[in-house]
N, C-alpha and C positions, 0 to 999 in steps of 0.2 A: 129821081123818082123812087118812092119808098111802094113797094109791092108788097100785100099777104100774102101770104105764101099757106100759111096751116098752123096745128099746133104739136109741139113731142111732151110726154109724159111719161113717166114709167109705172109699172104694175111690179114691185119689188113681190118676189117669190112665186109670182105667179109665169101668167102663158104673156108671150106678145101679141097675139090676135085682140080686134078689138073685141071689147064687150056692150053689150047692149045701149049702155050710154055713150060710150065713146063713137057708135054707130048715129045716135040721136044728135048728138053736139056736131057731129062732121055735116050730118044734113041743116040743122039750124044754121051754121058757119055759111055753108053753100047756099042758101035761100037767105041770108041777111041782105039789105040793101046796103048796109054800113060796111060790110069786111069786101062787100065787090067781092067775092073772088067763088066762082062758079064751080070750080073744082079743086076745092082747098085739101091739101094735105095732113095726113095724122101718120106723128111718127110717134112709135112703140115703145118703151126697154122695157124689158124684163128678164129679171135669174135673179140670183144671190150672188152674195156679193165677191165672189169670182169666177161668173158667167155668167155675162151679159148678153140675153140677144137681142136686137131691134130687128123691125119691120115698119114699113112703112105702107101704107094705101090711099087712093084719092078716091073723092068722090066723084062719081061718073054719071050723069044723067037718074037719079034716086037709084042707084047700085055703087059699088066700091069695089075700086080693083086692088089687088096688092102690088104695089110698084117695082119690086122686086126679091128675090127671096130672102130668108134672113140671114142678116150681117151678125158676121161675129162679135166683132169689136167696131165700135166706133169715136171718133174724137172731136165733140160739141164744143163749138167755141162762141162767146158772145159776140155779137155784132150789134156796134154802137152807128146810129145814122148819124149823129152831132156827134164829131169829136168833142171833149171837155178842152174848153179852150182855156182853163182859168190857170 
């Protein structure tokens, strides 16, 4: 079973805190009927480019918590649901 989960983006040079649209996209994500998922996650990066910090928050009944404080480093990996069988 494939689950949403949220979405991460970065703000190179700038703050990890969201900004005003990344606040507007996490409520439309949470009110869609299509992404189902009621309390979708937004994860952060921001620095340059040797310091990196993320954050991450979910949305919580039309408010947003931050899920925990911010991470120094992190290591993003992709995740494939079909393996390429060819």
């Amino acid at each position: 079973m494939l689950v949403y989960l949220g979405e991460w983006h970065t703000h190179p040079n700038e703050s990890a805190h969201m900004s005003t649209t990344d606040r507007a996209t996490l409520t439309r994500i949470a009110k869609s009927e299509k992404a189902n998922a009621s309390h979708p996650v937004m994860l952060i990066g921001a620095g340059t480019r040797n310091h990196w910090e993320w954050m991450a928050n979910v949305y919580l009944s039309g408010g947003f918590l931050n899920l925990f404080p911010r991470i120094q480093s992190a290591v993003i990996r992709p995740f494939y649901a079909c393996p390429d069988t060819a």
